[in-house]
GUGUPA-818017 format. One record per residue (C-alpha): residue number from 1; x, y, z negated. Coordinates in nm, 4 decimals, decimal comma, m for minus. Each point is the difference from the previous one (the first is absolute). Layout:
! GUGUPA-818017
ATOM num       c1       c2       c3
ATOM NUM        X        Y        Z
...
This chain:
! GUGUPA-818017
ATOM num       c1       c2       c3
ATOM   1  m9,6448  m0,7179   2,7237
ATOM   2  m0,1144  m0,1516   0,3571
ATOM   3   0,2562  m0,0995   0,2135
ATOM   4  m0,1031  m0,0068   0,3595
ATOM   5   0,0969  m0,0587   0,3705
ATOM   6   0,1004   0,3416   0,1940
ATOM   7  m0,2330  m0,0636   0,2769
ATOM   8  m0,2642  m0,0466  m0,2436
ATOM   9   0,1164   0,3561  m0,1468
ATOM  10   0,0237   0,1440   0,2833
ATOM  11  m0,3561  m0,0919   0,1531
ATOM  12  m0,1154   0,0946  m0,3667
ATOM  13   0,1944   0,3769   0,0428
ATOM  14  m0,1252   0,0257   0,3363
ATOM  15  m0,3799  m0,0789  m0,0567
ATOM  16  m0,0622   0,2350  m0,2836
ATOM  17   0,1854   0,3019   0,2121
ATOM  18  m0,2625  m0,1083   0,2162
ATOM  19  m0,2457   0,0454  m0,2326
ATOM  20   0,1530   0,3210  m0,0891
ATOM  21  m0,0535   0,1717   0,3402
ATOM  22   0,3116  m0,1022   0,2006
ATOM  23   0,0245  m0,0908   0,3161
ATOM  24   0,1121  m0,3770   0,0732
ATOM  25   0,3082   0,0751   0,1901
ATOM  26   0,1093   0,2271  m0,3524
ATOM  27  m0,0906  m0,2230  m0,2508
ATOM  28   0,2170  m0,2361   0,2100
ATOM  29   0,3093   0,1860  m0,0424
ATOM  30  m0,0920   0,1140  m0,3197
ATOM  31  m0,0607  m0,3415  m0,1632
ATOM  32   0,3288  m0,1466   0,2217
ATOM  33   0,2025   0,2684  m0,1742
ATOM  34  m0,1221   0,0003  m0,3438
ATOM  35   0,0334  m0,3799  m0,0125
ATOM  36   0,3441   0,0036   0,2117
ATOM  37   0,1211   0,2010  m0,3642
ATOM  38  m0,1572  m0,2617  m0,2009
ATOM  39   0,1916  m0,2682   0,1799
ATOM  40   0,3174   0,1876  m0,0494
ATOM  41  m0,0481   0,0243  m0,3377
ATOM  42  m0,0991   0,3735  m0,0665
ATOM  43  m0,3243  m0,0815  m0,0998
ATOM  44  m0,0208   0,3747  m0,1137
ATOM  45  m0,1314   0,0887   0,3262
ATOM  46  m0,1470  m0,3197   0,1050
ATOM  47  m0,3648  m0,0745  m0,0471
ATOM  48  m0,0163   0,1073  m0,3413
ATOM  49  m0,0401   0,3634   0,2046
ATOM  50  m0,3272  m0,1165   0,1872
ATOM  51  m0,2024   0,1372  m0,2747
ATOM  52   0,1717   0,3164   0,0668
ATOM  53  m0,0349   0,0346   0,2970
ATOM  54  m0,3796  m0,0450   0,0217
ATOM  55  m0,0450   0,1812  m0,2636
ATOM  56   0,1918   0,2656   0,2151
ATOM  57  m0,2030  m0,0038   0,2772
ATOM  58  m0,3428  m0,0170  m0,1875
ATOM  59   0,1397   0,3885  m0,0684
ATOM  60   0,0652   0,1322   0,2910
ATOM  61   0,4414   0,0021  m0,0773
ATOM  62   0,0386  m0,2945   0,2637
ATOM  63  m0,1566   0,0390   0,3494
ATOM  64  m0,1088  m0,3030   0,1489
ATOM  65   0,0514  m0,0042   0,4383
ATOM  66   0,1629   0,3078  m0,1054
ATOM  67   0,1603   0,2177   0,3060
ATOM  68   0,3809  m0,0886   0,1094
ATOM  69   0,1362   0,3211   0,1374
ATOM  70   0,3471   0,1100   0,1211
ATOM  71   0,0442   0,3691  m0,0822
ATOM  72   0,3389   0,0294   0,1250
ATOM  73   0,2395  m0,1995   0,2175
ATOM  74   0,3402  m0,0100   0,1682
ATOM  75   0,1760  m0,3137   0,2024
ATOM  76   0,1049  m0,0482  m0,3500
ATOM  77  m0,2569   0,1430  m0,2371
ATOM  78  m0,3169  m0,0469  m0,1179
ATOM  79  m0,2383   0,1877  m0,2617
ATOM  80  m0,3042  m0,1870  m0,0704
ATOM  81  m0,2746   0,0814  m0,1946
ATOM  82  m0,1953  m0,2923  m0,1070
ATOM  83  m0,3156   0,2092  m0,1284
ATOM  84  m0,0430  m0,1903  m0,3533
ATOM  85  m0,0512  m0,3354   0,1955
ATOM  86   0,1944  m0,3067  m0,2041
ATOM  87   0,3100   0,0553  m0,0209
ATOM  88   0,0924  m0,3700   0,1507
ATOM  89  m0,1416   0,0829   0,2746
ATOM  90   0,1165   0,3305   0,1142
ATOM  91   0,3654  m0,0729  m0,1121
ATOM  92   0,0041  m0,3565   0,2328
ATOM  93  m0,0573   0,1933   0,2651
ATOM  94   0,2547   0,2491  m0,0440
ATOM  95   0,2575  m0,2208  m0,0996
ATOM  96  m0,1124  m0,2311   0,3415
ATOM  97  m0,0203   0,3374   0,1833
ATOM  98   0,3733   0,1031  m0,1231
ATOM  99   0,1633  m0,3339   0,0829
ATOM 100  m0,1503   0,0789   0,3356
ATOM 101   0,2037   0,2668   0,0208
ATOM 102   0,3028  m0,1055  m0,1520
ATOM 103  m0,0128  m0,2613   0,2776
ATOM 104   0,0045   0,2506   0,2828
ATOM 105   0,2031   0,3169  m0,1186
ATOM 106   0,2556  m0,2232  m0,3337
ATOM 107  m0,1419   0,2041  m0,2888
ATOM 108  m0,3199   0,1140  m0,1131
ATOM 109  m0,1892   0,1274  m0,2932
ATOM 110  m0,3196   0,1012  m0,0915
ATOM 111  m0,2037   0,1552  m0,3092
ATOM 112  m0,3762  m0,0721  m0,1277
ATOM 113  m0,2459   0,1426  m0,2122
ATOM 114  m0,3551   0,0370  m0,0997
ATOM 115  m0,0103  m0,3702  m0,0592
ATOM 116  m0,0378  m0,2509  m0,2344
ATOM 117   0,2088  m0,2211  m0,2605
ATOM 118   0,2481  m0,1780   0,2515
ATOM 119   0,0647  m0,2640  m0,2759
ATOM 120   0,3447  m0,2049   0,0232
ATOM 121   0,2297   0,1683   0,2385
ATOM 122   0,1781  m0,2360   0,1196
ATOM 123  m0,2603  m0,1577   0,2526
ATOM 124   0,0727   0,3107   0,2174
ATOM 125   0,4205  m0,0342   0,0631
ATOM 126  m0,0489  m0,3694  m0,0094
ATOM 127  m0,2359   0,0622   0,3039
ATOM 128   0,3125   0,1650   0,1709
ATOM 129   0,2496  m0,2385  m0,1528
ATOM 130  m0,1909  m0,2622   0,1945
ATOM 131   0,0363   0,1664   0,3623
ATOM 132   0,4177   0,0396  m0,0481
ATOM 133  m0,0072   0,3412  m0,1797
ATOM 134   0,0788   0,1366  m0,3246
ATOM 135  m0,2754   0,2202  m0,1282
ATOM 136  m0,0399   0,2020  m0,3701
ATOM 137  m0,3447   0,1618  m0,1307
ATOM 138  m0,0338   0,2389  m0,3313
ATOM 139  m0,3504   0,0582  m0,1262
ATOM 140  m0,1515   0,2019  m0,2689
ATOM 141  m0,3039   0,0934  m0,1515
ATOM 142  m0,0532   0,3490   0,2153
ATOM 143  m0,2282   0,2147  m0,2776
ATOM 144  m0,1696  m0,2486  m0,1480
ATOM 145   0,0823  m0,0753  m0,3494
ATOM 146   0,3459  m0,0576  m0,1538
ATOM 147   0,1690  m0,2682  m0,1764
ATOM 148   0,3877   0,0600  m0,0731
ATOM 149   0,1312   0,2120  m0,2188
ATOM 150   0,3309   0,2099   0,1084
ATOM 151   0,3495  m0,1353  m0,1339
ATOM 152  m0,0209   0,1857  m0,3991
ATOM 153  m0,3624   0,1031   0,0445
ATOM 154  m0,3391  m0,1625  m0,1459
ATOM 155  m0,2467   0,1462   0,2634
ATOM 156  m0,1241  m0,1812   0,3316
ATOM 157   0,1260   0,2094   0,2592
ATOM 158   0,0916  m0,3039   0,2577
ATOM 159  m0,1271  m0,2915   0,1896
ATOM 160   0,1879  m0,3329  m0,0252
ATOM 161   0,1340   0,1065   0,3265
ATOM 162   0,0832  m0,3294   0,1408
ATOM 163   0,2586  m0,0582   0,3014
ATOM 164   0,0414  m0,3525   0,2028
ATOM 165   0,2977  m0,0816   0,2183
ATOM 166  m0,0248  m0,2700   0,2545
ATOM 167   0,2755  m0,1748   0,2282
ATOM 168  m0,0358  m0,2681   0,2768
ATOM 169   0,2250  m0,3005  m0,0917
ATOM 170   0,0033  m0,3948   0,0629
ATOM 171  m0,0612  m0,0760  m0,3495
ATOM 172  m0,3226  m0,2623  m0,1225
ATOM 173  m0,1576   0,3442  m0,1394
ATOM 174   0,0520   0,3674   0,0261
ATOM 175   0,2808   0,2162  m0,1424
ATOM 176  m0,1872   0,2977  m0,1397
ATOM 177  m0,0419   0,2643  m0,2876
ATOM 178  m0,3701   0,0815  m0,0869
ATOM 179   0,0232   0,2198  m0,3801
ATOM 180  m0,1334   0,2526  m0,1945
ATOM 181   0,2158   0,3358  m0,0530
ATOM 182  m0,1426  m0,0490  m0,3252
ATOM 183   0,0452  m0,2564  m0,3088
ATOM 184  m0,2668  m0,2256   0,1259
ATOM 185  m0,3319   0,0373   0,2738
ATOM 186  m0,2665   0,1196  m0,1705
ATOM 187  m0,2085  m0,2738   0,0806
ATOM 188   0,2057  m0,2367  m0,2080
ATOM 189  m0,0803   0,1827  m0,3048
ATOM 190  m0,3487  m0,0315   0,1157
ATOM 191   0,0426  m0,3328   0,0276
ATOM 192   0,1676  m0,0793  m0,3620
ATOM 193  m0,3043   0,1860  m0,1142
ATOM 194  m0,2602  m0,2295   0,1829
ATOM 195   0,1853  m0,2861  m0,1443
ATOM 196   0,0454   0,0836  m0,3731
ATOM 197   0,4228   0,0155   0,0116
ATOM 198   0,2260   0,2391  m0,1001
ATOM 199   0,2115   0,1934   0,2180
ATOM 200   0,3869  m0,0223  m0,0435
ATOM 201   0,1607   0,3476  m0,2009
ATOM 202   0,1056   0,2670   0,2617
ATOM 203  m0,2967  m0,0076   0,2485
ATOM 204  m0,1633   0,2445  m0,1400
ATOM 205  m0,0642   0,2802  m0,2971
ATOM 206  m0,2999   0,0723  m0,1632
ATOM 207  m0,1601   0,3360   0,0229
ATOM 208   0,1903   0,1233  m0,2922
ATOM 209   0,3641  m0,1328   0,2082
ATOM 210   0,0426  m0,2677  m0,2066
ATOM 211   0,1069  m0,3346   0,0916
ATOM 212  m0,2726  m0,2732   0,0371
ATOM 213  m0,0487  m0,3482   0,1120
ATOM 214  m0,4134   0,0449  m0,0751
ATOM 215  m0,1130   0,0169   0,4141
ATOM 216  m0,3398   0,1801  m0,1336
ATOM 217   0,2258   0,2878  m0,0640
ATOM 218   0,0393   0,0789   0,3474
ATOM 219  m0,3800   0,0494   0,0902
ATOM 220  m0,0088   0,2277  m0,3169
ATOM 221   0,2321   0,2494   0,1496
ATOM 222   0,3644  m0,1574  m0,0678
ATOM 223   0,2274   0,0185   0,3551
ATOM 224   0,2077  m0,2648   0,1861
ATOM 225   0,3663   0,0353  m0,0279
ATOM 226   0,2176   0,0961   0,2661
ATOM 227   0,2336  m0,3160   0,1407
ATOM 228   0,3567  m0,0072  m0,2052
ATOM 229  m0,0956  m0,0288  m0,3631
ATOM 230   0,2828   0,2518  m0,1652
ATOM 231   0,0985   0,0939   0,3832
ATOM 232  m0,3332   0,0674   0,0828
ATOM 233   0,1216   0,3557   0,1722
ATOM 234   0,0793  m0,2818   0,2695
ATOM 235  m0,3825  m0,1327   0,0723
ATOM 236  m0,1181   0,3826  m0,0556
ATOM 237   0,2361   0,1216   0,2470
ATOM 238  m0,1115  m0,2681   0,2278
ATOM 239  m0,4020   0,0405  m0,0557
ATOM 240   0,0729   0,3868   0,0751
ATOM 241   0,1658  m0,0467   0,3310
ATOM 242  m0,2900  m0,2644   0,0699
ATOM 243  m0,2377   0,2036  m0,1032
ATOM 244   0,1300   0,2792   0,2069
ATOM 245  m0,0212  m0,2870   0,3375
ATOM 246  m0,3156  m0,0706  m0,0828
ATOM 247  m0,1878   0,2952  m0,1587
ATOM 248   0,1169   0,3098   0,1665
ATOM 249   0,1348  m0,1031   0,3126
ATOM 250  m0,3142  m0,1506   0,0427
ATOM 251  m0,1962   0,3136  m0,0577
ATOM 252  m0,1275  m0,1839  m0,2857
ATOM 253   0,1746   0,2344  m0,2822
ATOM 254   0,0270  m0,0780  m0,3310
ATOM 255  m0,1333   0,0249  m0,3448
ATOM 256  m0,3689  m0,1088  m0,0820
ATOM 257  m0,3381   0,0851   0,1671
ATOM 258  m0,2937   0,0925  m0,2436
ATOM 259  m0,1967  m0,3102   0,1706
ATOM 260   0,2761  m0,1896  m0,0867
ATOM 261  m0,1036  m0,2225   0,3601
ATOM 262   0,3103  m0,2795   0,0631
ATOM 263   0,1854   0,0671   0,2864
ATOM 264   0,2752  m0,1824   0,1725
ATOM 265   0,2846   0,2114   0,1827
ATOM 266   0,2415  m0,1704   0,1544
ATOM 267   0,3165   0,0276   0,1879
ATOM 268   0,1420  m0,2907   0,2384
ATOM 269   0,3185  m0,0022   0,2002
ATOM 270   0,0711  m0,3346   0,2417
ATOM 271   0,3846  m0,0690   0,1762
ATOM 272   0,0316  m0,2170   0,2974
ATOM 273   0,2705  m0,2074  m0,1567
ATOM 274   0,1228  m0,0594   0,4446
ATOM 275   0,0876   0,3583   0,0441
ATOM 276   0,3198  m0,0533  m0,3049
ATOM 277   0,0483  m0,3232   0,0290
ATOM 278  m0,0937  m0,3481   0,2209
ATOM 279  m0,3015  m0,1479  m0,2097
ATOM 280   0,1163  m0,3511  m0,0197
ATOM 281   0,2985   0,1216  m0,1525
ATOM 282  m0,1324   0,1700  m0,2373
ATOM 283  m0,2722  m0,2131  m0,1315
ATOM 284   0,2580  m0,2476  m0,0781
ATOM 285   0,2382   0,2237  m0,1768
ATOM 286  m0,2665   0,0672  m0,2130
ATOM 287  m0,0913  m0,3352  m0,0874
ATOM 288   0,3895  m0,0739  m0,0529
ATOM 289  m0,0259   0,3194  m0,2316
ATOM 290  m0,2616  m0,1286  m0,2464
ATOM 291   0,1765  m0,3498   0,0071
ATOM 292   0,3064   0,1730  m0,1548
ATOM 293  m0,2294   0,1878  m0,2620
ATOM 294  m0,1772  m0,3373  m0,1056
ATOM 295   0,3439  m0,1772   0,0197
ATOM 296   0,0627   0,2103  m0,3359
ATOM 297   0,0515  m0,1537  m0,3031
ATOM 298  m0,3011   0,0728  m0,2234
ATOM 299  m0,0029   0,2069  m0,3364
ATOM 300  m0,1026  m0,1156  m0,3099
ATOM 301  m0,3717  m0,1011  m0,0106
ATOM 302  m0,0230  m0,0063   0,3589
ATOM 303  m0,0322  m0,2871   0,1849
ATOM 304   0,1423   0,1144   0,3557
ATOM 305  m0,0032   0,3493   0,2378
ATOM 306  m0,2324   0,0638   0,2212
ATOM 307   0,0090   0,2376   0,3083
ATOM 308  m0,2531   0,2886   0,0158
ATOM 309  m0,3605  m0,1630   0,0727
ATOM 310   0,1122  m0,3375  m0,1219
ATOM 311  m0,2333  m0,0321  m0,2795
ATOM 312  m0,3070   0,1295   0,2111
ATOM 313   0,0801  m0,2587   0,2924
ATOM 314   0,0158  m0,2732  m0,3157
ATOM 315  m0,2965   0,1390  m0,1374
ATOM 316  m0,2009  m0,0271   0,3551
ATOM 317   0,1216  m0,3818   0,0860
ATOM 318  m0,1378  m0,0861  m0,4060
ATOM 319  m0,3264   0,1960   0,0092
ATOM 320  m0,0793  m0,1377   0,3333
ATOM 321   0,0767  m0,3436  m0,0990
ATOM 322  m0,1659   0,0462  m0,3876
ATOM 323  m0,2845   0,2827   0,0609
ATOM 324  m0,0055   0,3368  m0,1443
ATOM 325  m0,1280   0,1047  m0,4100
ATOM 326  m0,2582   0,2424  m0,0294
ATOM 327  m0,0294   0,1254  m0,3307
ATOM 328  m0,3024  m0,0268  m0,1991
ATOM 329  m0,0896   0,3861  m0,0165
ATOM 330   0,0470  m0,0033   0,3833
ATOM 331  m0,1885  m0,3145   0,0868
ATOM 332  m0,3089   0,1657  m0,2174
ATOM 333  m0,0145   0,2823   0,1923
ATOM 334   0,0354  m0,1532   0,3698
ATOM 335  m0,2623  m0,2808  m0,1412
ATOM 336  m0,2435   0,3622  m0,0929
ATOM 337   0,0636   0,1471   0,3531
ATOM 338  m0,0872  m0,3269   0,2145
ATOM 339  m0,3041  m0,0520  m0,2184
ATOM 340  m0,1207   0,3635   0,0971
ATOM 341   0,1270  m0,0437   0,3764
ATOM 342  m0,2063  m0,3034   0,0323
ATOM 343   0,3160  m0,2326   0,1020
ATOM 344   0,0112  m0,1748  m0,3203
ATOM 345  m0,0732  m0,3838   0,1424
ATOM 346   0,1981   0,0907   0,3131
ATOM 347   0,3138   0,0239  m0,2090
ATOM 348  m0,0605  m0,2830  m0,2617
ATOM 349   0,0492   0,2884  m0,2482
C-alpha cells in the first residue's frame, strides 16, 4: 500500500479530473477537498472516490463547468440549483454565499440540489467556523440510490444522511461533529472491501437481515444500519428529519429514481456567533469547554478524552508530517486512469 505526500495526491486527483473533462479551477477544489478528507482521516471520501467520480462524469451524472443558479432568494435565503455540476463545487459556493449573508443580516440558510457527491461535510461549517460563525449542513442522497435500512427493517429506504456542526473557538484545531445518521458512511464499507477486512458486527445486515461482518454483503443487496445499535430508532429518527432538510425541502423528494443518477441535496444554516454573544468571549469559553471534557479521567482501554474533531486535527498534523496510504485496489485504478489520460510520467505514477 503506497504511502504518499498530499500535495503529490492532490496534483495526482487534480490531473486526472483534468483528464476527465473538468475545468482547472474544479478539479482544484475537487482534489483540495477530497484530499482535505484524506488528511483528516476519512479516507472514505478521500481520493479513493476519484475513480468515481470520473467514472461519473464519463456518464453524463456529473456535469463538468456545470451552471450555478440561484432559484430563489431572500436577505436570508437562498435556493440554488447546481444543475448536476460537482457537488464540491456548487456547495462552496453556497456555503461562501450564506456566510455572506450571515455576515450582513446574523442568520442565514440555504438549500442545494441537482448536484453532485459533496463528500466529507465538514469542509463546509469549518469554512464558517473560520470567519467567527457557527454553521451546520445535512446532506443526503436526493433520489439516487439508497443505503440504510429503517430502525427494524431490512430494505434500503435511506441515505447515510450525514450532518456536520462547526463552532469558532481558540483551540490548535476545530471543535466539530461531521457523522453519518447511519452505523457507518458507506464509503467505509467500500473501503474494508477494497482492502480485504472485515467489517465490525452491527454495520450492516445482509439481504436476508441477518447480521454480517462480510463487507461484500453490502454490494449484494444487504443495508447499512441506522446509528444506535439496539437504539437505532435514535439514528432513524435522525436520518428522517435529515432527510426531510435535505430531500424535500429541497424539492429534491425522496425515494429512488429509475436512473438511479447520485444526487446531493443539502441543507445549510450559518449563526453570526456577534449577534448572541461578543466573539472573543466565546471562542474562549469554548476552548475552556473542551479542556474540561479532556480533563476527564479516561475509561478502561482508553488512553485519554478528546473534544469533538480532536482525532481529525491529530490525524491532519500526522498525515501531513508521514504522507497519506493509498490502498492497493485504489492505487491500481488511479495508475489505469493516468496511463489512459496521458499524465502517467507527469505524476511519477
Amino acid at each position: 500500500m503506497p504511502t504518499i505526500s498530499a500535495n503529490r495526491a492532490t496534483r495526482i486527483a487534480e490531473k486526472l479530473l483534468q483528464g476527465a473533462g473538468a475545468p482547472e479551477n474544479e478539479s482544484k477544489i475537487v482534489a483540495r477537498h477530497v484530499i482535505s478528507a484524506n488528511l483528516a482521516g476519512h479516507d472514505s471520501h478521500g481520493i479513493i472516490q476519484i475513480p468515481t467520480y470520473i467514472e461519473r462524469v464519463l456518464k453524463g451524472d456529473i456535469v463538468p463547468g456545470a451552471k450555478w443558479e440561484i432559484i430563489q432568494e431572500s436577505p436570508t435565503t437562498t435556493v440554488v440549483d447546481g444543475h448536476w455540476g460537482f457537488g464540491y463545487v456548487a456547495n462552496e459556493r453556497a456555503m461562501q454565499l450564506t456566510i455572506e449573508k450571515a455576515q450582513q443580516q446574523n442568520v442565514a440558510a440555504t438549500t442545494v440540489f441537482r448536484q453532485g457527491h459533496i463528500g466529507r461535510l465538514a469542509t463546509y461549517p469549518l469554512m464558517a467556523a473560520k470567519e467567527g460563525m457557527i454553521a451546520l449542513i445535512t446532506a443526503d442522497s436526493g433520489r439516487g440510490p439508497k443505503a440504510v435500512a429503517p430502525f427494524g427493517g431490512r430494505e434500503k429506504r435511506l441515505g447515510t444522511n450525514p450532518i456536520s456542526i462547526a463552532m469558532p473557538s481558540n483551540l490548535d484545531g476545530p471543535f466539530f461533529i461531521d457523522m453519518a445518521s447511519s452505523a457507518v458512511a458507506a464509503g467505509k464499507i467500500n473501503l474494508a472491501l477494497a482492502r480485504g477486512n472485515n467489517i465490525p458486527e452491527g454495520w450492516i445486515v445482509d439481504n436476508e437481515g441477518r447480521a454480517t461482518t462480510d463487507p461484500a454483503a453490502f454490494k449484494a443487496g444487504g443495508p447499512l444500519l441506522p446509528l444506535g445499535g439496539t437504539e437505532g430508532y435514535k439514528g432513524y429518527g435522525l436520518s428522517a428529519m435529515i432527510e426531510i432538510f435535505s430531500g424535500i425541502l429541497t424539492g429534491l423528494g425522496h425515494g429512488v429514481e429509475p436512473t438511479g443518477r447520485h444526487n446531493d441535496g443539502c441543507f445549510m444554516a450559518v449563526f453570526k456567533v456577534e449577534a448572541f454573544r461578543p466573539l472573543d468571549v466565546f471562542k474562549r469559553e469554548v476552548a475552556e469547554f473542551a479542556e474540561y471534557l479532556k480533563a476527564t479521567q479516561p475509561a478502561e482501554g482508553f488512553d485519554e478524552v478528546l473534544y469533538p474533531g480532536e482525532i481529525e486535527h491529530k490525524q491532519e498534523v500526522e498525515r501531513r508530517r508521514d504522507g497519506i496510504q493509498v490502498e492497493d485496489a485504489t492505487w491500481e485504478k488511479l495508475a489505469a486512469l493516468a496511463k489512459e489520460y496521458g499524465v502517467w510520467s507527469d505524476l511519477d505514477m
